[in-house]
MIZA-135369 format. One record per residue (C-alpha): residue in three letters; x negated, z negated, y. Coordinates in pm, whole numbers, padded with zeros to 5 digits, always signed. Example, Ala and Ser with C-alpha at 12.3 -4.5 7.8 and 13.67 -1.06 7.14 Angstrom:
2
ALA-01230-00780-00450
SER-01367-00714-00106
% end
This chain:
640
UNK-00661+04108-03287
UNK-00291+04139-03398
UNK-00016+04020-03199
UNK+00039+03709-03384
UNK-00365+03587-03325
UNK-00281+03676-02963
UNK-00025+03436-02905
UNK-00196+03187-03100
UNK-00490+03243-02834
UNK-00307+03280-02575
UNK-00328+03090-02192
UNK-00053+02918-02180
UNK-00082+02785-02593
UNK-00439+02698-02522
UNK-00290+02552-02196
UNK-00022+02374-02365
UNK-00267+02243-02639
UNK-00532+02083-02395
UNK-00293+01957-02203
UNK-00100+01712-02453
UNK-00469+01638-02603
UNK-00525+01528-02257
UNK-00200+01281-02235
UNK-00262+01155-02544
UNK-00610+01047-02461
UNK-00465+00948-02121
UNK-00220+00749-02239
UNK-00381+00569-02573
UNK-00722+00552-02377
UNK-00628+00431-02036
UNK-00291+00255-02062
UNK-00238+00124-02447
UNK-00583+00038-02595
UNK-00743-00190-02315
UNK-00403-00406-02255
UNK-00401-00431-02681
UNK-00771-00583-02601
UNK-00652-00805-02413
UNK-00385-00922-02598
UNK-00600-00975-02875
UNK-00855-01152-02713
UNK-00565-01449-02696
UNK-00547-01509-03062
UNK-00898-01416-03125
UNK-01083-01732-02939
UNK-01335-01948-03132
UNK-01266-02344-03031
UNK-01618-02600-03055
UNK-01665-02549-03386
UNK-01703-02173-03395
UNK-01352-02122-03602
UNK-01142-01827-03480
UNK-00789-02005-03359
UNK-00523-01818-03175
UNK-00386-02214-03051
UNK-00704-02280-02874
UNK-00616-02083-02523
UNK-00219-02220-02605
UNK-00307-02571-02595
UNK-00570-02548-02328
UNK-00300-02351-02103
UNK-00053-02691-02086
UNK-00351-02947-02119
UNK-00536-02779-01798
UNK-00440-02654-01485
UNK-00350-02344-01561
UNK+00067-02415-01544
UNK-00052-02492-01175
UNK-00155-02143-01083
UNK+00170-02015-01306
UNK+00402-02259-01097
UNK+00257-02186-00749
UNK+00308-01817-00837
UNK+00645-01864-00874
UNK+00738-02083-00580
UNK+00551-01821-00387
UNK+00796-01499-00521
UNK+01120-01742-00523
UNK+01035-01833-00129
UNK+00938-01493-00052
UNK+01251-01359-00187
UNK+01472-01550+00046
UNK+01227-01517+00376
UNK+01143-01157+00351
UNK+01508-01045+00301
UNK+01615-01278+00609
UNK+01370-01115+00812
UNK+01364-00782+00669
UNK+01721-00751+00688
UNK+01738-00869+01042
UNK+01514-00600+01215
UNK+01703-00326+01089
UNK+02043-00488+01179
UNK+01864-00538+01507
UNK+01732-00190+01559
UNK+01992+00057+01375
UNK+02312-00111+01311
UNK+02338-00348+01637
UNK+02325-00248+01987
UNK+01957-00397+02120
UNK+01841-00279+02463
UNK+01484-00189+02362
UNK+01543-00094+01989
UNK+01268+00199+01995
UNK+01004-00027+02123
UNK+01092-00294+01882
UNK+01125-00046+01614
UNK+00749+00053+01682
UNK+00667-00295+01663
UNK+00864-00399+01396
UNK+00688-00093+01151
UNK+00342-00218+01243
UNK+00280-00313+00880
UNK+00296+00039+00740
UNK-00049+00091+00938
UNK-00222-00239+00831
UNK-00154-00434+00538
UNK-00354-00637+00215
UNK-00697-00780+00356
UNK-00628-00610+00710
UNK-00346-00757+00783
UNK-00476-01093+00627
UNK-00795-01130+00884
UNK-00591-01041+01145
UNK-00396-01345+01153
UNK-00676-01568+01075
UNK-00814-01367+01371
UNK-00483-01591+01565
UNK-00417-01877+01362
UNK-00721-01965+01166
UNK-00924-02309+01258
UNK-01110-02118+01562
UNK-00874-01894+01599
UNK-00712-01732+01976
UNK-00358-01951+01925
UNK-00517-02210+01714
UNK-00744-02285+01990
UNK-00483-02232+02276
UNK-00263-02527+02089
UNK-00565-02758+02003
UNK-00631-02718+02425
UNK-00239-02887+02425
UNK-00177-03081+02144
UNK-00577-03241+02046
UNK-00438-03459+01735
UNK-00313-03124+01575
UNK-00506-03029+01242
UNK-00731-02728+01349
UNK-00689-02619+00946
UNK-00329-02614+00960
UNK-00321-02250+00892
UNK-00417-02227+00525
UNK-00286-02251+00181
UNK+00074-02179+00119
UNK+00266-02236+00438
UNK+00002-02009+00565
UNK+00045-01760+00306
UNK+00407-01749+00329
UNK+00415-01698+00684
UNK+00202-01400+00629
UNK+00323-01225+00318
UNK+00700-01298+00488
UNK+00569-01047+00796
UNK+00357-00830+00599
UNK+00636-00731+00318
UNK+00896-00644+00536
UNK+00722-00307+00550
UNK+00983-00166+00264
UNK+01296-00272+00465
UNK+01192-00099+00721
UNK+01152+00226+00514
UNK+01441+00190+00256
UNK+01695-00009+00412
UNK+01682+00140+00735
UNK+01755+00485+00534
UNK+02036+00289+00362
UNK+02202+00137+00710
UNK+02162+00524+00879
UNK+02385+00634+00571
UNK+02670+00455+00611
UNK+03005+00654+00693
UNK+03097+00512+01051
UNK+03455+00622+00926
UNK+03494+00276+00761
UNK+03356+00060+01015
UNK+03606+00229+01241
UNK+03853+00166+00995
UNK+03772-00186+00912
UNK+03765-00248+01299
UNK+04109-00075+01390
UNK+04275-00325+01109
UNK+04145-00648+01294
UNK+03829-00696+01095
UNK+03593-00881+01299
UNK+03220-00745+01332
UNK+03088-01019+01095
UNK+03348-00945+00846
UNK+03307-00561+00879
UNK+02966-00639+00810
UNK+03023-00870+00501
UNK+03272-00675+00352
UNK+03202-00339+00470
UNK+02843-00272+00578
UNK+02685-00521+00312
UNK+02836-00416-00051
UNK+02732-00042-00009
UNK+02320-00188+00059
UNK+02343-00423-00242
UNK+02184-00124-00483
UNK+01888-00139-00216
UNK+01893-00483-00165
UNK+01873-00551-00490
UNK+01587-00329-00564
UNK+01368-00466-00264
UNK+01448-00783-00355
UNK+01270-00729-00726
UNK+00993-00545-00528
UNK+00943-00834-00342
UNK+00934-01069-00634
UNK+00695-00905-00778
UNK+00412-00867-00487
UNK+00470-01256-00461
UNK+00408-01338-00824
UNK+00103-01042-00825
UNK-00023-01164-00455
UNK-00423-01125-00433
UNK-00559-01071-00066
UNK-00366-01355+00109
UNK-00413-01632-00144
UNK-00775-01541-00199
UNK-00848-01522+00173
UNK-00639-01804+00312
UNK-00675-02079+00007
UNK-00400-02077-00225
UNK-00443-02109-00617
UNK-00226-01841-00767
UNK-00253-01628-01075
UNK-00461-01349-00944
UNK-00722-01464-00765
UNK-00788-01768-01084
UNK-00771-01413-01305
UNK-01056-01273-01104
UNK-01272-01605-01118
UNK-01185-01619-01480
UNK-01318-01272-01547
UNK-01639-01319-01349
UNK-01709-01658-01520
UNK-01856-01743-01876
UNK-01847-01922-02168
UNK-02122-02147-02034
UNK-01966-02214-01700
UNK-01615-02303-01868
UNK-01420-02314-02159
UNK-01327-01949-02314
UNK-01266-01792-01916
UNK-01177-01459-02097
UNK-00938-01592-02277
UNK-00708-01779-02009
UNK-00778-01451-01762
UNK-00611-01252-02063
UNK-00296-01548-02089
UNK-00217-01517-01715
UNK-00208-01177-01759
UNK+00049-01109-01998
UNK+00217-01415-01815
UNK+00223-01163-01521
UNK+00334-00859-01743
UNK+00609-01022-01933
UNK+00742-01146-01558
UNK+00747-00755-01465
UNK+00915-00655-01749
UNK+01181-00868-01758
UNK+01263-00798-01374
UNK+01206-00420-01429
UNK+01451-00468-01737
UNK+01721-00657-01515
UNK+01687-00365-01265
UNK+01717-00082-01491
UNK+02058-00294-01648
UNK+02163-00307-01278
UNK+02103+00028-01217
UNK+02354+00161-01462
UNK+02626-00027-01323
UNK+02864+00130-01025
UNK+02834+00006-00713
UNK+03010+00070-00384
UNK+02989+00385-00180
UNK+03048+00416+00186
UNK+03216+00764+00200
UNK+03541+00928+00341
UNK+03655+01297+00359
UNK+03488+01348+00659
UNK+03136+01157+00704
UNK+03034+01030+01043
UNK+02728+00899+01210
UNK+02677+00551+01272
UNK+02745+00441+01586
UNK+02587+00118+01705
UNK+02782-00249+01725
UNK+02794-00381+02090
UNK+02759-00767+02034
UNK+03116-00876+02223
UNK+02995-01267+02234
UNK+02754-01332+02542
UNK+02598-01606+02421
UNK+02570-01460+02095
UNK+02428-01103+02255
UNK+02174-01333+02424
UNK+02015-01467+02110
UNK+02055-01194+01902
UNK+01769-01046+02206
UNK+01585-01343+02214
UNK+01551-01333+01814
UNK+01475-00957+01851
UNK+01209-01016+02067
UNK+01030-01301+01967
UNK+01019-01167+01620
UNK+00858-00816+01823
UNK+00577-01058+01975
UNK+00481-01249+01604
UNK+00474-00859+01463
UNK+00268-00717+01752
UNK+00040-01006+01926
UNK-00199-00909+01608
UNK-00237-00604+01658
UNK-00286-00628+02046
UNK-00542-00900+01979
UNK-00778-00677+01740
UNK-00748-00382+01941
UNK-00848-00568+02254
UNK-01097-00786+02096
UNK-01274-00459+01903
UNK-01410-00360+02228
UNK-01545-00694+02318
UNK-01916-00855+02273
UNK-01992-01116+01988
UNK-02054-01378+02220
UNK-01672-01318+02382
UNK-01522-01279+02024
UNK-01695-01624+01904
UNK-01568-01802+02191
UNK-01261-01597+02173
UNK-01222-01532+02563
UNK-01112-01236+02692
UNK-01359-01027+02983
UNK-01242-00736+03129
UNK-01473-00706+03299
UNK-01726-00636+03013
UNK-01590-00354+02786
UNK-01801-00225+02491
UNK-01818+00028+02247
UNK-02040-00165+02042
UNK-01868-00266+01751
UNK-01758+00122+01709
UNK-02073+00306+01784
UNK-02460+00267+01830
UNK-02690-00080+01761
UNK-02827-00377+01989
UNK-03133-00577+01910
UNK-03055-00975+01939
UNK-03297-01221+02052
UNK-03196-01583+01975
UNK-03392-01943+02001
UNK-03535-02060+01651
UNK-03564-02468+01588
UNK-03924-02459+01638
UNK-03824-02388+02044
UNK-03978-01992+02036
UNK-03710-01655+02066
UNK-03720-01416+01806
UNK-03572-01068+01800
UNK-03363-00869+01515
UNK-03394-00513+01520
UNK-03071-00350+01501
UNK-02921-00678+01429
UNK-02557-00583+01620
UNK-02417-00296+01512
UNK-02109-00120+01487
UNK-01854-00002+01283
UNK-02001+00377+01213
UNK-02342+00269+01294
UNK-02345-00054+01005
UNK-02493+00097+00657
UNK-02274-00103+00429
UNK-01933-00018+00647
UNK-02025+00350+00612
UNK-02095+00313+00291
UNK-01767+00163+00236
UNK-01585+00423+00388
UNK-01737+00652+00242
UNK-01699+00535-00146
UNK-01339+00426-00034
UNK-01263+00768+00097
UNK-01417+00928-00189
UNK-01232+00766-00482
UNK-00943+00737-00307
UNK-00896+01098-00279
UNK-00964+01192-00631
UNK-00775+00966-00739
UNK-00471+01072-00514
UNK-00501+01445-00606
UNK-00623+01348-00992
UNK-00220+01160-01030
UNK-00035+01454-00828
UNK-00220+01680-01065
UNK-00121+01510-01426
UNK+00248+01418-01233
UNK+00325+01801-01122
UNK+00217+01955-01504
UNK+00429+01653-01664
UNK+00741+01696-01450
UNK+00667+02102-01495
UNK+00626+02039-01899
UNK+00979+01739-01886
UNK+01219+02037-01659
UNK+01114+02287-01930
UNK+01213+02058-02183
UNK+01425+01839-02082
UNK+01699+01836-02396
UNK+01402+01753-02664
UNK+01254+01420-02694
UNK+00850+01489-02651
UNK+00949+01511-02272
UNK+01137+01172-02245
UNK+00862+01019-02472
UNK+00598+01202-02172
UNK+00810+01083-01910
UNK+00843+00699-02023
UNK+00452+00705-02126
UNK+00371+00778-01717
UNK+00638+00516-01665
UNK+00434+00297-01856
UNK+00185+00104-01626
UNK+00481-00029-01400
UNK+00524-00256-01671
UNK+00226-00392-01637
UNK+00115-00558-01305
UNK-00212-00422-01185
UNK-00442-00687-01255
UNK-00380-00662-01596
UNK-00480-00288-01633
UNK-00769-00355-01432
UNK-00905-00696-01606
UNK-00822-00473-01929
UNK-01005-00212-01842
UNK-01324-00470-01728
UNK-01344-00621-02066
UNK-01282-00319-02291
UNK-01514-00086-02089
UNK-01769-00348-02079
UNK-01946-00229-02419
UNK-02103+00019-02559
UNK-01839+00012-02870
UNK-01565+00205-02705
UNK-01593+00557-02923
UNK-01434+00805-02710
UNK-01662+00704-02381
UNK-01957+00836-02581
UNK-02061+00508-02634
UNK-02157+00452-02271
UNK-02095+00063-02108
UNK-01855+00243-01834
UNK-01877-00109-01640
UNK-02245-00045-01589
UNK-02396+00080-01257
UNK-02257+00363-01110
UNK-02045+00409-01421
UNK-01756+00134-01236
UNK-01677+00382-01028
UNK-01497+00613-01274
UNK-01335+00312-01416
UNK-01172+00241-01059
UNK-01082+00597-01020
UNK-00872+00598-01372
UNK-00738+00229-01265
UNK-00633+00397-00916
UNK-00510+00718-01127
UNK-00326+00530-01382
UNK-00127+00310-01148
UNK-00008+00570-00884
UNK+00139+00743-01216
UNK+00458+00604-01200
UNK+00556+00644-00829
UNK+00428+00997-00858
UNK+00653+01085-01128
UNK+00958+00912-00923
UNK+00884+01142-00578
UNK+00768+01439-00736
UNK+01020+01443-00990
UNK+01298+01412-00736
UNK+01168+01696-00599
UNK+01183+01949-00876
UNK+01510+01853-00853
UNK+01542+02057-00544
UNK+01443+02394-00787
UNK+01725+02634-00795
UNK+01674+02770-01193
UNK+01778+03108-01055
UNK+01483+03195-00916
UNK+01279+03092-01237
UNK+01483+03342-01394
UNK+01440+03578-01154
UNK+01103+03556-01173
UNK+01145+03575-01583
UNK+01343+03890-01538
UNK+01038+04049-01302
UNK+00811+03951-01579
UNK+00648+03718-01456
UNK+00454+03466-01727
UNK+00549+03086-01692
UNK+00226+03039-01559
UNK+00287+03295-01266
UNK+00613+03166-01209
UNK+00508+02759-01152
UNK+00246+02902-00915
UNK+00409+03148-00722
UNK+00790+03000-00707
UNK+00803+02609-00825
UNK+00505+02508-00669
UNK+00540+02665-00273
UNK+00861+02502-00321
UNK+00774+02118-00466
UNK+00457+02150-00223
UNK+00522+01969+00064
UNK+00704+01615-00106
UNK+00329+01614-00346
UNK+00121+01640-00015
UNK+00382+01365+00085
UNK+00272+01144-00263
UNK-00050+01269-00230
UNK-00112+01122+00158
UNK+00136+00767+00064
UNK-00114+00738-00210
UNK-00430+00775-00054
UNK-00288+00580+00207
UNK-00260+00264+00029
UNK-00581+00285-00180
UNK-00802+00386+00084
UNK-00746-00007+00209
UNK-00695-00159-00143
UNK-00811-00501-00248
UNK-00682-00609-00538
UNK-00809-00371-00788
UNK-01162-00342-00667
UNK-01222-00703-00624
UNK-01155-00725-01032
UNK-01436-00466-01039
UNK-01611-00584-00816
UNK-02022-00518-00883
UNK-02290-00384-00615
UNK-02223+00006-00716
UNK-01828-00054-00654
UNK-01777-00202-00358
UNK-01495-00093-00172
UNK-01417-00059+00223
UNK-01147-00364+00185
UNK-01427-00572+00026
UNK-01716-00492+00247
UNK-01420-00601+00541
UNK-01304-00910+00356
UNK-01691-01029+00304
UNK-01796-00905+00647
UNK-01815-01257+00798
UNK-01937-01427+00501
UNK-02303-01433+00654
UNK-02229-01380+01017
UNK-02514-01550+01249
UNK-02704-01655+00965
UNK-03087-01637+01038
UNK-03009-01381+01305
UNK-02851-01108+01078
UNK-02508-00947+01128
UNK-02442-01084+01438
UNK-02073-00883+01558
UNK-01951-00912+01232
UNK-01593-01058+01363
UNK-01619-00768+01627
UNK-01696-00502+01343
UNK-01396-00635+01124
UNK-01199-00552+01446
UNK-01294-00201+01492
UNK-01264-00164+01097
UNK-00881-00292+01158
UNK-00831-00022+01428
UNK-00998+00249+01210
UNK-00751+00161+00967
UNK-00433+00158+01166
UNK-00569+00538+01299
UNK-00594+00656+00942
UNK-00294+00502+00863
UNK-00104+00612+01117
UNK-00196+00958+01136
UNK-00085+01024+00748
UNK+00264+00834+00835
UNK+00299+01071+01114
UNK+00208+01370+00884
UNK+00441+01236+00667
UNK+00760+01140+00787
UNK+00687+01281+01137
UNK+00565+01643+01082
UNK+00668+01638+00745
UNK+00967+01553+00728
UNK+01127+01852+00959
UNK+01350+02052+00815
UNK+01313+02477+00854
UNK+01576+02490+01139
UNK+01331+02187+01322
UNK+01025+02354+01269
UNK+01159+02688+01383
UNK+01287+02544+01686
UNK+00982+02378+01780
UNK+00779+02692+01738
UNK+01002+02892+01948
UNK+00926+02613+02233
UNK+00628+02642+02179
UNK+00592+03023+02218
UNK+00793+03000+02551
UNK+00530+02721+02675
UNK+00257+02963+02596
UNK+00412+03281+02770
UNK+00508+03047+03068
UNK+00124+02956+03104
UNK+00040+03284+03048
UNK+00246+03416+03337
UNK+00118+03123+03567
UNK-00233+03173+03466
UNK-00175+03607+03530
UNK-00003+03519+03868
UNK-00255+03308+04006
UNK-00546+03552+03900
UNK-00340+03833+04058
UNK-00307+03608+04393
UNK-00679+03550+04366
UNK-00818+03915+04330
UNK-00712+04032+04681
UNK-00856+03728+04852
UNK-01191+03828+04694
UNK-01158+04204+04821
UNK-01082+04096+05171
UNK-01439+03854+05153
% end
């Protein structure tokens, strides 16, 4: 072949040509298509007499209930706004910028929601608060009159979700507050600034940018909330989208329809917050900064009285965060007979909702005992939980790996062309689906799947049997997209365009150089997306219970229904005690990747370096213990 044909054929043109094939298809398959369906499927609904009428759905939205569900959305994000940032805000002022004896311990305890969150976190509380709950019960013992159901609907949800999202203050304000320059606190101070004002007028105007940004984060889970209205009563939008898309024409008027209405409902709220952001984002804002930087040094709290409830408020907000967590660990490794009754027995420790089965014998209403086989099991000894975890852990980490994949080629394809607009059109196409909130990919993706029309699935009904699970892998892919790009991006950053040229010089093909220069370097931060990612699917509710079906059932949705049928007819007796153990598996996994993360992970070269020199000089220390005590032993055994 001439020179010209071998170009054409080349690996990196044949490379280059699957490759945008493949983000085409990606993008006009997955992301623009089934949300067009579902737009459609608005203007497209037949009323009683068969006539297509796009009013129908309008006029059934403000004669119906639906403005309900829109309204109690709302009230939800508005509230949520003001109690998450109170609280959020507080505990890290209360364990980086103020002096708190204890700060590490409350710290721990204060961070407990990066381990457990969505339907965990959710049946842990009821676990405390719920009508037979630990603390229910322990205030129905003192105060009889009091409504055993209090804990439900949406005081109950707000007290949750105000607990559960703090989880991003603790990660991205806490990084804010340890950047400050303690140059102009100093400064601020030495002019007669007291420590509120410094903190007003010095502290607080360099954390708006954050602020701001976890403030529209937090707006957003509110108005998109699934796990805590479902489980604990409250009529949202998302959990009325799910019914909607599991109901039919029969059962209600045109269910599709109205699922497909609240869903651009939900989208046009995200976009016009996402819009506000991006218009904030281009404005300045303050900068904490001086010639020469210093570390923050912590406030001492000069008022007694107000040093003594700034502790008491540390520490009773350390007890809400951690009495669930203490609860379900010590109540995993209690019997179901001491769970029901919710009494603790030391004295009776069991591994039994972790590991191994117990038959249960129990009195029927015709007087005579009759045994289940095998009825009480536990958590790695229960079929469906292991089947759970093991579909959970499966698509999870394809799905992971499958977005780091398609993120690191994109961000390789955008640096390489970054002054031509096919990569800004690439880059705002994976940007895409955080436009959209998540139910709305994944209802799209239930109705437009659900056929046999779709021409590029090869005709196959990809909501049918096993065929759901690919659908929740792209619906897992397609909304880690945009987070991916944001990390991994950032770290290309980090490339010095030297040593691609370097490598140029050496001849080295493109190919050769992303593999053996750009990718050892951007390595570590996409095993960083890849474990954050994994992280939060492995436990994720919200998208499977949209696809929900008996071939994609998830771990969160074989925990959320695990006491549906508890006790009944003798069957699945430890469920509460199972749900337990499931908790603590959770918080392990969780925990572990965290500590991979940020712990291991985030060392710098001069850390890691350091710690393996210690750890050499612990080695030859044993060493020359274990060589001295063998040399003290060998002339005892001569002289025997």
């Amino acid at each position: 072949m001439n020179t010209d044909t071998r170009k054409l054929f080349s690996p990196e043109k044949l490379f280059k040509v699957f490759g945008t094939a493949f983000f085409v298809y990606l993008f006009f398959g997955f992301m623009l298509l089934p949300c067009i369906n579902t737009i459609t499927q608005i203007f497209t609904t037949k009323n009683a007499a068969g006539e297509a009428t796009p009013w129908a759905v309008i006029e059934f939205f403000f004669a119906g209930n639906m403005p309900k569900y829109v309204w109690n959305s709302l009230k939800l994000a508005l509230t949520l706004v003001v109690t998450v940032n109170i609280v959020g805000v507080s505990i890290v002022l209360l364990t980086e910028y103020f002096d708190i004896k204890g700060a590490k311990i409350l710290r721990l305890g204060y961070m407990t929601t990066l381990i457990y969150s969505g339907v965990a976190l959710v049946t842990g509380y009821l676990f405390l608060y719920d009508r037979n709950g630990i603390i229910t019960s322990a205030l129905k013992e003192s105060f009889p009159d009091m409504n055993a159901n209090w804990f439900s609907g949406y005081n109950a949800v707000l007290f949750t979700m105000t607990f559960a999202c703090t989880s991003n203050h603790a990660l991205f304000l806490r990084n804010a507050i340890r950047g400050l320059d303690y140059n102009t606190v100093e400064a601020a101070r030495n002019l007669g600034a007291k420590p509120l004002k410094v903190l007003a007028k010095v502290v607080f105007p360099t954390l708006i940018p954050t602020m701001f940004s976890l403030t529209v984060m937090t707006f957003i889970t509110g108005l998109c909330a699934m796990s805590a209205p479902t489980l604990l009563g409250f009529d949202s939008i998302n959990p009325e989208i799910v019914r909607l898309a599991g109901s039919s024409v029969a059962d209600e008027a045109f269910p599709q329809a109205r699922a497909a209405l609240l869903s651009i409902i939900l989208a046009m709220f995200t976009i016009v917050l996402l819009s506000a952001l991006s218009s904030y984002e281009r404005k300045g804002h303050y900068l904490s900064v001086s010639k020469t930087k210093a570390k923050l040094v912590k406030q001492k709290i000069s008022n007694p009285i107000a040093n003594v409830m700034a502790h008491i408020y540390a520490y009773v907000l350390f007890i809400i965060y951690m009495i669930p967590v203490v609860m379900i660990v010590i109540f995993s490794f209690q019997d179901h007979s001491a769970i029901k009754m919710k009494s603790i027995d030391f004295s009776n420790w069991t591994f039994i909702n972790y590991f191994g089965e117990q038959d249960y014998s129990y009195l029927t209403s015709r007087g005579t005992y009759k045994t289940r086989v095998g009825s009480i099991s536990g958590l790695f000894s229960n079929d469906a939980t292991i089947g759970g975890i093991r579909l959970s852990f499966i698509l999870s980490a394809i799905a992971a790996a499958l977005a780091c994949v398609i993120v690191v080629i994109a961000c390789n394809y955008i640096f390489k062309n970054r002054k031509k607009k096919r990569s800004t059109v690439l880059e705002y196409s994976l940007l895409f689906p955080w436009l959209l909130p998540t139910i709305l990919i994944c209802y799209s993706y239930r109705t437009y799947f659900n056929s046999e029309e779709v021409w590029y699935m090869f005709s196959n009904n990809m909501y049918y049997m096993e065929n759901v699970r690919f659908l929740i892998i792209m619906a897992y892919t397609v909304v880690k997209l945009p987070f991916a790009l944001r990390m991994i991006k950032a770290a290309f950053y980090t490339i010095d365009e030297e040593l691609e040229d370097a490598a140029k010089n050496l001849g080295a093909s493109g190919f050769v150089t992303f593999i053996k220069v750009k990718l050892p370097i951007i390595l570590p931060s996409v095993l960083a997306v890849f474990a954050l990612n994994f992280n939060s699917l492995f436990t994720e509710y919200d998208m499977s219970a949209t696809f929900a079906s008996r071939y994609g059932t998830t771990y969160a949705m074989i925990i959320q229904s695990m006491c549906t049928d508890e006790g009944l007819y003798g069957y699945n007796i430890n469920a509460s005690g199972r749900r337990c153990a499931s908790t603590v598996f959770i918080m392990l996994i969780s925990g572990l990747i965290l500590y991979l993360v940020y712990g291991v992970g985030a060392r710098d070269l001069g850390d890691r370096l350091e710690l393996k020199e210690k750890r050499k000089k612990r080695k030859e220390r044993l060493m020359l213990r274990f060589s001295k005590t063998k040399t003290l032993a060998a002339p005892e055994s001569s002289n025997s």
